[in-house]
PDB file of N, CA, C and O in Angstrom, chain B, residues numbered from 101:
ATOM      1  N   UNK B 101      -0.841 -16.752 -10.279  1.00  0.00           N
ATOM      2  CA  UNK B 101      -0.257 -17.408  -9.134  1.00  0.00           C
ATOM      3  C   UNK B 101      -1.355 -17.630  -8.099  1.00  0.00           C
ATOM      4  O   UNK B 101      -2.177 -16.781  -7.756  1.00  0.00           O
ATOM      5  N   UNK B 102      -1.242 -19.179  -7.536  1.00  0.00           N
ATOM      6  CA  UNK B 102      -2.273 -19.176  -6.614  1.00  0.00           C
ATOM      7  C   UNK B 102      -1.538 -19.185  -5.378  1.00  0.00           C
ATOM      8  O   UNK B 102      -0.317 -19.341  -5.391  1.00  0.00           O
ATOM      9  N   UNK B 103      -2.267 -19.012  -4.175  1.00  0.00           N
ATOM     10  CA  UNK B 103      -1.489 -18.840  -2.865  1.00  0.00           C
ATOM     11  C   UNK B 103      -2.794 -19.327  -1.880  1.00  0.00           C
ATOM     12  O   UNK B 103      -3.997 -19.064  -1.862  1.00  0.00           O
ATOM     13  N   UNK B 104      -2.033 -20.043  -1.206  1.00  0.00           N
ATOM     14  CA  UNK B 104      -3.367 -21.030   0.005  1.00  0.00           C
ATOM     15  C   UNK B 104      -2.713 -20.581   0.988  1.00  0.00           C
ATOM     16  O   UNK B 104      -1.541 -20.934   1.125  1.00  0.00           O
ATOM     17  N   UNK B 105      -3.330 -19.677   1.923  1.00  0.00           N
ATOM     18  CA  UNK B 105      -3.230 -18.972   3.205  1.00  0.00           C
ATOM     19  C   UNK B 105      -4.192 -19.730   4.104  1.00  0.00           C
ATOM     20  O   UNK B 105      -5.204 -20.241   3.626  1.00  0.00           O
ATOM     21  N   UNK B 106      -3.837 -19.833   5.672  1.00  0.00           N
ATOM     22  CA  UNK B 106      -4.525 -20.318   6.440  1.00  0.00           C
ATOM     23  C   UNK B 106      -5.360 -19.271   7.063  1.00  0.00           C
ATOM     24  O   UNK B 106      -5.046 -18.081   7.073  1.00  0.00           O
ATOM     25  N   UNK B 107      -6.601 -19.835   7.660  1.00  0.00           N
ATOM     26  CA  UNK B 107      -7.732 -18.961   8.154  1.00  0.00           C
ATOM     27  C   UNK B 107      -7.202 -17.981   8.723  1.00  0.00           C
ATOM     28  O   UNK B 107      -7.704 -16.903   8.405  1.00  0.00           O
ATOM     29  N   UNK B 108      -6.110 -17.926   9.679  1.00  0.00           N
ATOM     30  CA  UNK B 108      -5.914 -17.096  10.538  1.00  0.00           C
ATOM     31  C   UNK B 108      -5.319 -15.836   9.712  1.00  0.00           C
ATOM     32  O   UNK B 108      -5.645 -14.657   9.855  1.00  0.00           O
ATOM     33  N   UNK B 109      -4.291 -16.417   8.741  1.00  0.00           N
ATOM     34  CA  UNK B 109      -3.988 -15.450   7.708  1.00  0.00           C
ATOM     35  C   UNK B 109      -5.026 -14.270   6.983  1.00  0.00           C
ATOM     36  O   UNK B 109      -5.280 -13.066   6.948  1.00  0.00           O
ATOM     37  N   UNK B 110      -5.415 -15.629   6.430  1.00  0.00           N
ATOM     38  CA  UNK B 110      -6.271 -14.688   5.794  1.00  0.00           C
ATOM     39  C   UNK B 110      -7.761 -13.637   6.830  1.00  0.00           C
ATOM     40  O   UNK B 110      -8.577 -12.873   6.316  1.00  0.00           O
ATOM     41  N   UNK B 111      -7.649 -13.967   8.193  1.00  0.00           N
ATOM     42  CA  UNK B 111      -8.531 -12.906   8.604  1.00  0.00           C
ATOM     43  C   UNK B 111      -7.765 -11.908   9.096  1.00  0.00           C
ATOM     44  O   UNK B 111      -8.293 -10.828   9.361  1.00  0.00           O
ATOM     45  N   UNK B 112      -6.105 -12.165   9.337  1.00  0.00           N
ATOM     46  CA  UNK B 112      -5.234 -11.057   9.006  1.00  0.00           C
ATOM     47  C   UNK B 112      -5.595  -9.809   8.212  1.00  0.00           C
ATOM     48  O   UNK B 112      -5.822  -8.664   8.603  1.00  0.00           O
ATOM     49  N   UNK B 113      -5.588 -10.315   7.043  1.00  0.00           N
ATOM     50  CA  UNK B 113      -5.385  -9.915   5.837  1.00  0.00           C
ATOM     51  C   UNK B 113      -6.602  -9.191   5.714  1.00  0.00           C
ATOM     52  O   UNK B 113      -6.422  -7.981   5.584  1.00  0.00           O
ATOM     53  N   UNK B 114      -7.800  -9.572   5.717  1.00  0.00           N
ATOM     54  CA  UNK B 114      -9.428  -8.729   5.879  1.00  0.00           C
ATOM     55  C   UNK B 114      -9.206  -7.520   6.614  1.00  0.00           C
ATOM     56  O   UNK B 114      -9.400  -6.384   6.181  1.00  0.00           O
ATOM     57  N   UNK B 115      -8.687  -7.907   8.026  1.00  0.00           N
ATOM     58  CA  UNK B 115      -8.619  -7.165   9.184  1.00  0.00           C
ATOM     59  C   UNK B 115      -8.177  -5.564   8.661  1.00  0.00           C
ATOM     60  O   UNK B 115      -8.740  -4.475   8.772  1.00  0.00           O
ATOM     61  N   UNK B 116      -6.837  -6.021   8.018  1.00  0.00           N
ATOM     62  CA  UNK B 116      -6.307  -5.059   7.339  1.00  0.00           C
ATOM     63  C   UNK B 116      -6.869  -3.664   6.345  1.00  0.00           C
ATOM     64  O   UNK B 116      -6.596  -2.474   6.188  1.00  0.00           O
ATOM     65  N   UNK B 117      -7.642  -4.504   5.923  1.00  0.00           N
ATOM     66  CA  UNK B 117      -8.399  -4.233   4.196  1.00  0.00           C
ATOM     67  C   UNK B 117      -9.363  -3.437   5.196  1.00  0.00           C
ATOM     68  O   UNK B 117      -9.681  -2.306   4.826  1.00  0.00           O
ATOM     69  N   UNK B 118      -9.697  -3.740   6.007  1.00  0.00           N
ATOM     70  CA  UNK B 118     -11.450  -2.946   6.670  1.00  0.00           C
ATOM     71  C   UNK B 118     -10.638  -1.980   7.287  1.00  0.00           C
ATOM     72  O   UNK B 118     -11.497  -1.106   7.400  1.00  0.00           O
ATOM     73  N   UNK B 119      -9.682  -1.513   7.744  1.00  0.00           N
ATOM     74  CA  UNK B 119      -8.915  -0.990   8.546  1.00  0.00           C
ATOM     75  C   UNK B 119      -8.659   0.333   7.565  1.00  0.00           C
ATOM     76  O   UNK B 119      -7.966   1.294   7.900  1.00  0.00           O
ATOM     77  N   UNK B 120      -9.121   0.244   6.715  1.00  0.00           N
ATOM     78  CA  UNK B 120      -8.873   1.375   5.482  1.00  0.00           C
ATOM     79  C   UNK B 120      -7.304   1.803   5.430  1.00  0.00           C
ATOM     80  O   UNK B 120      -6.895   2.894   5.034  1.00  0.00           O
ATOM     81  N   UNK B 121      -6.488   0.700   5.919  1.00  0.00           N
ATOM     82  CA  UNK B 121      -5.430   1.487   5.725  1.00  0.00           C
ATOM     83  C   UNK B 121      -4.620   0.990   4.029  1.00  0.00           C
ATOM     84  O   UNK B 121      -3.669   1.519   3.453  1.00  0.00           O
ATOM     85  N   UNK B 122      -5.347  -0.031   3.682  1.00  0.00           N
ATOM     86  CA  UNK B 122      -5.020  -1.269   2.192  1.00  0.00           C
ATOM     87  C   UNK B 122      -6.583  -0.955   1.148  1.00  0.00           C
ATOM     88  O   UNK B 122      -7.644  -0.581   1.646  1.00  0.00           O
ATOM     89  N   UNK B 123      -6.463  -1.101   0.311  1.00  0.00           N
ATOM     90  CA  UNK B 123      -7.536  -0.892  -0.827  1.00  0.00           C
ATOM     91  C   UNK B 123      -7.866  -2.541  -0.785  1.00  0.00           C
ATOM     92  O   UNK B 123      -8.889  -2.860  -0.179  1.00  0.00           O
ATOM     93  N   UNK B 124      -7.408  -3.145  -1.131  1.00  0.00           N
ATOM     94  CA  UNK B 124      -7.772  -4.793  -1.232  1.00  0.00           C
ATOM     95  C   UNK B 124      -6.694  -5.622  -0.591  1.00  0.00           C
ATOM     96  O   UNK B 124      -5.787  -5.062   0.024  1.00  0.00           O
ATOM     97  N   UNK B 125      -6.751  -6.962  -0.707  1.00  0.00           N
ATOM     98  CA  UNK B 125      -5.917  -7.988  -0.011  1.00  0.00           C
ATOM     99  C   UNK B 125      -4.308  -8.190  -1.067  1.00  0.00           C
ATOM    100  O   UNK B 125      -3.323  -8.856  -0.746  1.00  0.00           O
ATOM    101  N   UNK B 126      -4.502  -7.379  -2.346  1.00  0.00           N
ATOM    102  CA  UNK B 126      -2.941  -7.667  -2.756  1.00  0.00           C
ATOM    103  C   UNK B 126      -2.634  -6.473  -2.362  1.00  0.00           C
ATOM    104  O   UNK B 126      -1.732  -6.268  -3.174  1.00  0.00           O
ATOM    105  N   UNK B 127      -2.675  -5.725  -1.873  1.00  0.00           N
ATOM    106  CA  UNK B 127      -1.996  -4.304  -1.742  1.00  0.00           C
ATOM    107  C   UNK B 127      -1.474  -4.704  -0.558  1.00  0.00           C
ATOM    108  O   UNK B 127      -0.257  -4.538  -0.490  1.00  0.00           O
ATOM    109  N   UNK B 128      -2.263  -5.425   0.904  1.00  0.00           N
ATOM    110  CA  UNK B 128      -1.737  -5.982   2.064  1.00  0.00           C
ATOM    111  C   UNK B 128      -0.608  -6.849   1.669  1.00  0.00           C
ATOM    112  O   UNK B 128       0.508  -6.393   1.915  1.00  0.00           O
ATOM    113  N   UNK B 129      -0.690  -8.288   0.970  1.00  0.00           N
ATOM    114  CA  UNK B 129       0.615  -8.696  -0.027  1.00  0.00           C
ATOM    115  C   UNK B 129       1.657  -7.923  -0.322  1.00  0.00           C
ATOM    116  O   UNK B 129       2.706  -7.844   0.318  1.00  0.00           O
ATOM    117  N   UNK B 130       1.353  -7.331  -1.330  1.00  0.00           N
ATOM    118  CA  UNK B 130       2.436  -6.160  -1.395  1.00  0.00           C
ATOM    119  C   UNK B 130       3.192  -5.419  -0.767  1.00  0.00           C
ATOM    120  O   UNK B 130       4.025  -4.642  -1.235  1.00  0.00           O
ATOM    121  N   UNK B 131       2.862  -5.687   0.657  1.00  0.00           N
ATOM    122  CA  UNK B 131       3.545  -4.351   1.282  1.00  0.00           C
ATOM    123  C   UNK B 131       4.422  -5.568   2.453  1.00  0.00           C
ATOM    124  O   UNK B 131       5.612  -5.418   2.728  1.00  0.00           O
ATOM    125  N   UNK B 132       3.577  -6.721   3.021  1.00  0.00           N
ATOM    126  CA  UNK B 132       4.043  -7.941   3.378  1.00  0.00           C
ATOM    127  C   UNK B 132       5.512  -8.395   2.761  1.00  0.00           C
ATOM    128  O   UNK B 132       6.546  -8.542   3.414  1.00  0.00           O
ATOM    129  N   UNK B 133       5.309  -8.609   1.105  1.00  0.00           N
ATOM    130  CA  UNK B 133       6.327  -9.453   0.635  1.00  0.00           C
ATOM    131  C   UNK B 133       7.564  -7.937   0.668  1.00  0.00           C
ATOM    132  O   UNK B 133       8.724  -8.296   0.870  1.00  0.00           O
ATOM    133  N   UNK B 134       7.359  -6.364   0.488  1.00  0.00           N
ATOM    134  CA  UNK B 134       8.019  -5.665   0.299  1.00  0.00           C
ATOM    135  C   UNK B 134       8.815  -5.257   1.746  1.00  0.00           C
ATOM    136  O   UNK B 134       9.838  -4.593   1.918  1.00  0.00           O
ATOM    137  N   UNK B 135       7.879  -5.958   2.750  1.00  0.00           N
ATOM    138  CA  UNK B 135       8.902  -5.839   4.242  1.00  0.00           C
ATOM    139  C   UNK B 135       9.712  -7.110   4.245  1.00  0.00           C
ATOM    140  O   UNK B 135      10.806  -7.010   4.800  1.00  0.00           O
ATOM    141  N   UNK B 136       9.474  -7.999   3.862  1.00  0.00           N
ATOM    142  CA  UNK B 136      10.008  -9.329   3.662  1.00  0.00           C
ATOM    143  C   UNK B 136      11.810  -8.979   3.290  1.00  0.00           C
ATOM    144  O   UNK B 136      12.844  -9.152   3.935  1.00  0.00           O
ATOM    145  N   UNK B 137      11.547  -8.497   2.116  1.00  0.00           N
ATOM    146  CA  UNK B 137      12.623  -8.024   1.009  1.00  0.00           C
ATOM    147  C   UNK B 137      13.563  -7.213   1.919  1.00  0.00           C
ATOM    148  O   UNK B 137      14.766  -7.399   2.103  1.00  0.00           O
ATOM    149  N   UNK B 138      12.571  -6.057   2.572  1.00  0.00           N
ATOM    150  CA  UNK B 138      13.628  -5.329   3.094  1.00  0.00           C
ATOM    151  C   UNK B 138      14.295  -5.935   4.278  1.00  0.00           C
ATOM    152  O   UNK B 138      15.456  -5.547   4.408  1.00  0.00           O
ATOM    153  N   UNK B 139      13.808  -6.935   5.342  1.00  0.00           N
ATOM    154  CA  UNK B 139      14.463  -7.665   6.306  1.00  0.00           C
ATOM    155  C   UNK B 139      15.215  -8.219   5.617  1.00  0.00           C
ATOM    156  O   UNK B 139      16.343  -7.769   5.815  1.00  0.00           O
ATOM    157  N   UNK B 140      15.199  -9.250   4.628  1.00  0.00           N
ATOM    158  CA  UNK B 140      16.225 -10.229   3.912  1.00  0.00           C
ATOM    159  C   UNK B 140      17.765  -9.310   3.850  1.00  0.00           C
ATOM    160  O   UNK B 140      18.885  -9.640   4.240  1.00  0.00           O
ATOM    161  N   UNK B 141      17.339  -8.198   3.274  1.00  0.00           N
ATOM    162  CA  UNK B 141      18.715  -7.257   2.874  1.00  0.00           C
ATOM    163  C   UNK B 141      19.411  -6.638   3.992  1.00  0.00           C
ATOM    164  O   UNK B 141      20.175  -5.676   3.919  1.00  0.00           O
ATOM    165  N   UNK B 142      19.068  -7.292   5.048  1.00  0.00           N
ATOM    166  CA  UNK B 142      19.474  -6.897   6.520  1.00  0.00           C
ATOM    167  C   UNK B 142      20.211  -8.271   7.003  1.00  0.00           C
ATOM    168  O   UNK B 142      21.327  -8.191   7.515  1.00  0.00           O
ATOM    169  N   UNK B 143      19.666  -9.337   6.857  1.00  0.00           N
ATOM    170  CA  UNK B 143      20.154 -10.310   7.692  1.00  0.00           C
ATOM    171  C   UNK B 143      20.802 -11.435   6.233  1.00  0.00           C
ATOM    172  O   UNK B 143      20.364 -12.439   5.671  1.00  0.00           O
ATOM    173  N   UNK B 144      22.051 -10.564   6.088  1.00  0.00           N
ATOM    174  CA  UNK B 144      22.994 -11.064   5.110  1.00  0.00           C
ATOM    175  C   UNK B 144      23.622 -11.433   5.925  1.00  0.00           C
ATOM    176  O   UNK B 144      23.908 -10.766   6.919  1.00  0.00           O
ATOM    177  N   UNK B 145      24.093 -12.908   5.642  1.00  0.00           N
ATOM    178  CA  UNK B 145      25.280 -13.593   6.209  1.00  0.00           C
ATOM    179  C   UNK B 145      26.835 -13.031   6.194  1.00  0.00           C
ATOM    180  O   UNK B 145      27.709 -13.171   7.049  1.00  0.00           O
ATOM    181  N   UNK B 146      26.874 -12.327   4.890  1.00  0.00           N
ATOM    182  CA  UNK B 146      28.549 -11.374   5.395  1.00  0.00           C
ATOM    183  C   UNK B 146      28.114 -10.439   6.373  1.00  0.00           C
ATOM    184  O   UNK B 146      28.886 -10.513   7.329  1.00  0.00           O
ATOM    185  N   UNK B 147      27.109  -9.481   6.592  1.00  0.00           N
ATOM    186  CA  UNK B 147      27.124  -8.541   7.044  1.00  0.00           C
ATOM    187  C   UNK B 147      26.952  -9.184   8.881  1.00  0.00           C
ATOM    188  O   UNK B 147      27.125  -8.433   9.842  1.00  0.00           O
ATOM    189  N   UNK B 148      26.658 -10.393   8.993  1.00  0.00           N
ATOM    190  CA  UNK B 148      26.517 -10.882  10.265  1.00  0.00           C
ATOM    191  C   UNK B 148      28.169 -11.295  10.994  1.00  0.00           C
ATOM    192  O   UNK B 148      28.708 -11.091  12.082  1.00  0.00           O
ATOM    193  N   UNK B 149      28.627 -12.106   9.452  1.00  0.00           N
ATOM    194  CA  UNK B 149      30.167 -12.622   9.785  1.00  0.00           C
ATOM    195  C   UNK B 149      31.097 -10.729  10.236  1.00  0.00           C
ATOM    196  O   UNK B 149      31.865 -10.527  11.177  1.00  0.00           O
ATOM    197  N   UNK B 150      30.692  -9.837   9.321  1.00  0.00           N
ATOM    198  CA  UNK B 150      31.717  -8.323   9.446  1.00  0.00           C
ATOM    199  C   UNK B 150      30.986  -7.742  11.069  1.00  0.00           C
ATOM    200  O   UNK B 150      31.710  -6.838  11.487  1.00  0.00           O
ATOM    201  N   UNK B 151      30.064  -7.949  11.826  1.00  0.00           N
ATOM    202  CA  UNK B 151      29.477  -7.347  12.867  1.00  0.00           C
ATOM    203  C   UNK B 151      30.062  -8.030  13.896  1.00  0.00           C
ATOM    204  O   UNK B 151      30.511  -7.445  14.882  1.00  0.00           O
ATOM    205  N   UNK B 152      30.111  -9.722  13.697  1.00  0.00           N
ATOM    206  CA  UNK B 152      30.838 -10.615  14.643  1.00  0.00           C
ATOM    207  C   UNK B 152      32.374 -10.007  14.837  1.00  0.00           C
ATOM    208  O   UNK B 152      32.845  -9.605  15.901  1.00  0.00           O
ATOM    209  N   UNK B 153      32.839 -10.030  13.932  1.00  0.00           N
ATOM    210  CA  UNK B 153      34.239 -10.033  13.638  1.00  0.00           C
ATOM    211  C   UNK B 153      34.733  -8.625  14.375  1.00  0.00           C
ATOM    212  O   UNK B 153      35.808  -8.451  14.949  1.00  0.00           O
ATOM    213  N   UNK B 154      33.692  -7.706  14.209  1.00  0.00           N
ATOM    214  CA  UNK B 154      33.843  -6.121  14.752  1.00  0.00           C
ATOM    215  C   UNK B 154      33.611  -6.802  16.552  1.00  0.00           C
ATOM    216  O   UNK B 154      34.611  -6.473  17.189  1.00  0.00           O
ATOM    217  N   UNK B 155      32.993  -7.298  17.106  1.00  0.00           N
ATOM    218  CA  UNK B 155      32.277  -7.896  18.494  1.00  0.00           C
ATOM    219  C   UNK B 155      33.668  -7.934  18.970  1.00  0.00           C
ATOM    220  O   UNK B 155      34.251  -7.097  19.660  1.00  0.00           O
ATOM    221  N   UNK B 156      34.185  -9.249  18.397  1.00  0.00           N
ATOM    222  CA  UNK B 156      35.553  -9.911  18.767  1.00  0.00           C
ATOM    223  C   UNK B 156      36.666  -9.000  18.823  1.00  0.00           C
ATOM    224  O   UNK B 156      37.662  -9.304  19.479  1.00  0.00           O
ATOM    225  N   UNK B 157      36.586  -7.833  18.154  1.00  0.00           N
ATOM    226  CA  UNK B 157      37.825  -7.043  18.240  1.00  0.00           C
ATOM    227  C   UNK B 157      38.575  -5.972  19.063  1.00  0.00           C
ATOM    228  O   UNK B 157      39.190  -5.483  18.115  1.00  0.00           O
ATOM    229  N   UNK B 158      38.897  -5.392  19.917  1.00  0.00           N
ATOM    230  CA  UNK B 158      39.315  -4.512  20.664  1.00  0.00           C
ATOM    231  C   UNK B 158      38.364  -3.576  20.380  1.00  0.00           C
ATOM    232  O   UNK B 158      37.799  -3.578  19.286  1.00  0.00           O
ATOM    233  N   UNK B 159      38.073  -2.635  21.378  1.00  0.00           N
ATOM    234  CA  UNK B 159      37.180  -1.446  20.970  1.00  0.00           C
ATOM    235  C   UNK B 159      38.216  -0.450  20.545  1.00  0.00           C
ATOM    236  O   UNK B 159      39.346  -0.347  21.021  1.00  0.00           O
ATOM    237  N   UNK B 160      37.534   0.478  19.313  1.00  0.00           N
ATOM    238  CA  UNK B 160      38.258   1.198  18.774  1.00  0.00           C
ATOM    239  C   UNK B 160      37.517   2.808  18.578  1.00  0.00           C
ATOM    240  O   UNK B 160      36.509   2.814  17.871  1.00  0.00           O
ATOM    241  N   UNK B 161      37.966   4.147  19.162  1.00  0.00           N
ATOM    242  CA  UNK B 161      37.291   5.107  19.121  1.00  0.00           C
ATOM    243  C   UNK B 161      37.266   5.520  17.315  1.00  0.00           C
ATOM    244  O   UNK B 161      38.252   5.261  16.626  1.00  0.00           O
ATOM    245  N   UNK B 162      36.242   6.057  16.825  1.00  0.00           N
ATOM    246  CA  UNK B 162      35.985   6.565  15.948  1.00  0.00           C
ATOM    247  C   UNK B 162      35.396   8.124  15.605  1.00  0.00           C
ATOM    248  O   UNK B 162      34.887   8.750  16.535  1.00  0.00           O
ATOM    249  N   UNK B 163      35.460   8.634  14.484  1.00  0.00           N
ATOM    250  CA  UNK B 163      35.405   9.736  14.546  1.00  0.00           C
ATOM    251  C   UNK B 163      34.464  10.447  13.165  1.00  0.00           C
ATOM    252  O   UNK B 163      33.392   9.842  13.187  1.00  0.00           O
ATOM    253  N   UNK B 164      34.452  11.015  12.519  1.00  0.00           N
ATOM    254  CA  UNK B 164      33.671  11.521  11.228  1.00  0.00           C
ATOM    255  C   UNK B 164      34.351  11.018  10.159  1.00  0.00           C
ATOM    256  O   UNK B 164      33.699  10.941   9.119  1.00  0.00           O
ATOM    257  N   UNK B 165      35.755  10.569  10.127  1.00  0.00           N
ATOM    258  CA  UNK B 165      36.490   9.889   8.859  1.00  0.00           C
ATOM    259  C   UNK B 165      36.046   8.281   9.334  1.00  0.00           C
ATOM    260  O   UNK B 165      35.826   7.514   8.397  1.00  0.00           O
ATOM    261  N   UNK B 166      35.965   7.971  10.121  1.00  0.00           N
ATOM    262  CA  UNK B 166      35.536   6.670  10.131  1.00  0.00           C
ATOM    263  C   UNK B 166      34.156   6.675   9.472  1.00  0.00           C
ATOM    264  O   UNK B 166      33.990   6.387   8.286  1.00  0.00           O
ATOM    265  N   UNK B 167      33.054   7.063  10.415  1.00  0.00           N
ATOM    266  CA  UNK B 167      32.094   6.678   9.752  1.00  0.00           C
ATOM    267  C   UNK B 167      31.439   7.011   8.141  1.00  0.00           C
ATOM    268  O   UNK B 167      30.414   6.545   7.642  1.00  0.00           O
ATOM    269  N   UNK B 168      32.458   8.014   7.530  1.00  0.00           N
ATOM    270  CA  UNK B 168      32.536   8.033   6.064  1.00  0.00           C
ATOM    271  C   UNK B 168      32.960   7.047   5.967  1.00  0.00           C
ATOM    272  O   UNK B 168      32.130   6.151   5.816  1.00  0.00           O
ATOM    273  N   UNK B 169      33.901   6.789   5.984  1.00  0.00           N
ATOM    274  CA  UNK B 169      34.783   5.214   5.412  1.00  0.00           C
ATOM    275  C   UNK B 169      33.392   3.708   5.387  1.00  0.00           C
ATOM    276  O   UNK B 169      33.172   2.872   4.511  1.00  0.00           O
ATOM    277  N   UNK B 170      32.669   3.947   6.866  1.00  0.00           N
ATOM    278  CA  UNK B 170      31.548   2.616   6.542  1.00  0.00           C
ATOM    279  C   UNK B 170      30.282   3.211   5.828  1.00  0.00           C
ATOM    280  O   UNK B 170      29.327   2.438   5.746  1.00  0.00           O
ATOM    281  N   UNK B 171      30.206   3.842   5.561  1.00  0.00           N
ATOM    282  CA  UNK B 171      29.286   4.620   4.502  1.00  0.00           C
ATOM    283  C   UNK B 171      29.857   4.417   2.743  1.00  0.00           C
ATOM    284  O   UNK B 171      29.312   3.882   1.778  1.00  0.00           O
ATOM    285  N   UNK B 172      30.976   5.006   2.877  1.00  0.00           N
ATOM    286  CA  UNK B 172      31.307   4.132   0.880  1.00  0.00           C
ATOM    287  C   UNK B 172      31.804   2.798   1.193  1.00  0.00           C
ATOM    288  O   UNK B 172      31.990   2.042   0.240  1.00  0.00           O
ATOM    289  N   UNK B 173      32.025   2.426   2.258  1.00  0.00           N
ATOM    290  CA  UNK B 173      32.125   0.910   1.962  1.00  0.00           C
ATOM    291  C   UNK B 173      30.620   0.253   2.039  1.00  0.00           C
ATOM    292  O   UNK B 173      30.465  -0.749   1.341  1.00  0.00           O
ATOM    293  N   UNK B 174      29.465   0.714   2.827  1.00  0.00           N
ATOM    294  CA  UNK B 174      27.809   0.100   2.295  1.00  0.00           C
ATOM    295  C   UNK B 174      27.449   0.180   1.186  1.00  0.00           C
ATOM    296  O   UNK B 174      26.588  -0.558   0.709  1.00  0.00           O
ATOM    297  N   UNK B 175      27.993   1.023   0.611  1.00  0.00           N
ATOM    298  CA  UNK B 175      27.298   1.511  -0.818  1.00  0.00           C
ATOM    299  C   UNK B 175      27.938   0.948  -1.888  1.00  0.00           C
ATOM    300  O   UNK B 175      27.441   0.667  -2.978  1.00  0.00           O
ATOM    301  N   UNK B 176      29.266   0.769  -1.456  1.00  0.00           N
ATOM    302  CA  UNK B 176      30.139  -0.056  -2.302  1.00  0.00           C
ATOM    303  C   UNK B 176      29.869  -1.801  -2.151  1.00  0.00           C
ATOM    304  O   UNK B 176      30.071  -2.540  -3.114  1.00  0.00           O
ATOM    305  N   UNK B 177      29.470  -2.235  -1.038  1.00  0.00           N
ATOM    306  CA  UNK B 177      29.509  -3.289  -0.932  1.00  0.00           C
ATOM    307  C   UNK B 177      31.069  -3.835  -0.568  1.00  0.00           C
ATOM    308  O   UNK B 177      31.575  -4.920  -0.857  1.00  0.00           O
ATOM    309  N   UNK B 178      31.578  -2.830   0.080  1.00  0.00           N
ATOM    310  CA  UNK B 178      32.521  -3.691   0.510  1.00  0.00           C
ATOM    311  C   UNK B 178      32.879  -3.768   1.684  1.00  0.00           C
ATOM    312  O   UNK B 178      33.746  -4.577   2.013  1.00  0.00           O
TER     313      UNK B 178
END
């Protein structure tokens, strides 16, 4: 795979590498596309429509059975 980064990028990417905190410029990649991934799995469109929908609704006190309940429903996906 080839990939054309602009200058500024790529002196990003050096910056990094000298910084000893990356071994080379795919390991900086790697960790780039792996924050990528993890934002994406955050800014899901249901999970934006179920946060709205919570906004709009009366406030409601909660307690330790609630927040179990949104805990197997994350994991469940539902």
């Amino acid at each position: 795979m080839d990939v054309t980064l602009t200058g500024d990028l790529e002196a990003f990417i050096q910056e990094r590498v000298r910084s000893g905190r990356y071994t080379d410029a795919s390991d900086v990649v790697r960790d780039a596309l792996c924050a990528l991934e993890q934002r994406e799995e955050f800014e899901s469109p249901e999970l934006e429509a179920a946060l709205l929908e919570g906004l709009a609704g009366a406030p409601q006190a909660y307690g330790a059975e609630t927040l179990e309940r949104v805990r197997r429903a994350g994991q469940t996906g539902q």
